[in-house]
Each structure stands twice: as C-alpha cells, then as structure tokens.
N, C-alpha and C positions, 0 to 999 in steps of 0.2 A: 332345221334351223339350229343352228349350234348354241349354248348360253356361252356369254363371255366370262373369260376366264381374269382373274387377277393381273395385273404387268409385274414379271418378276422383276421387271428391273428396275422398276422403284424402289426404294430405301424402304424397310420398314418402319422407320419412323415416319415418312410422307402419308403412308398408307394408314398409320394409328391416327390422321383425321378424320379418315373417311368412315374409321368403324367405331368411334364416339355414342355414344346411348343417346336416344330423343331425350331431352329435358321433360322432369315429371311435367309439368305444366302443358306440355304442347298433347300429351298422350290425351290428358283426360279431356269429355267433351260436354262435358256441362260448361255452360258458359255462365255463370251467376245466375240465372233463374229459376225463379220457382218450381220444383218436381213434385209433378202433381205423383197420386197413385196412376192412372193412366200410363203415365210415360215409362213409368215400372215398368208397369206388366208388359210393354208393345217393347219395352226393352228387353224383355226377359224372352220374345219372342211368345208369348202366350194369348189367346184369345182374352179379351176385356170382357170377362162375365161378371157376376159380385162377389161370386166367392172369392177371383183372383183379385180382382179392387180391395178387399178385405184384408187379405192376405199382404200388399202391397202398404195398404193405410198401415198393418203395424208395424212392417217392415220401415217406411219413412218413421213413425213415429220410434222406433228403438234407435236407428241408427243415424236420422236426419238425410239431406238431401244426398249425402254423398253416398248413400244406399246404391244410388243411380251406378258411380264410378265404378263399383266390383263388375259390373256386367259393359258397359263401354269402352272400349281403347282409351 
C-alpha cells in the first residue's frame, strides 16, 4: 500500500491551508471539569495506589487543574 504523496501541482499557497497548526483549544482535553487526583494518575498511565494519589493531590494542588494538560493532547 503506497502513502499518498503531496499534488505538486497545487500552488503552494493552496496547500499553506491544509498545513495550519490545530488551535490551542481543540488540543487540550479537559473539558471544564473538575480533576480529580484519580484522573492524574490514570493519565499519567500509573497504577492508582496511595502513594500515586498523593503524589497527584500535590501535583493538582501546586499547579491546579491544568496539571492534567502537560500529559493530554
């Protein structure tokens, strides 16, 4: 199966739409609720034991919800 290649014979200015950056907004995936420690850790890919809950509680508490975003798209 071959991957498709570019069309050269588009204009390069046609084709500067198509390679545009996602808008910060659409990247990140917290939708406005509440992040628990929980959601940390299963996002950091970690087992939920207490250590990691702990670990996660200071983590929300130094940086806030948006602790979540460094580890999310």
């Amino acid at each position: 199966m071959s991957t498709p290649q570019p069309d050269a014979s588009r204009p390069s200015e046609s084709r500067a739409d198509d390679d545009r950056a996602t808008p910060d907004d659409l990247l990140h995936a917290r939708t406005g609720t509440e992040v628990s420690p929980e959601d940390l850790v299963l996002a950091a890919g970690q087992d939920v034991t207490p250590e990691t809950l702990e670990r996660a509680r200071r983590k929300l508490a130094e940086e806030g919800p948006s602790a979540i975003d460094k580890l999310l798209p």
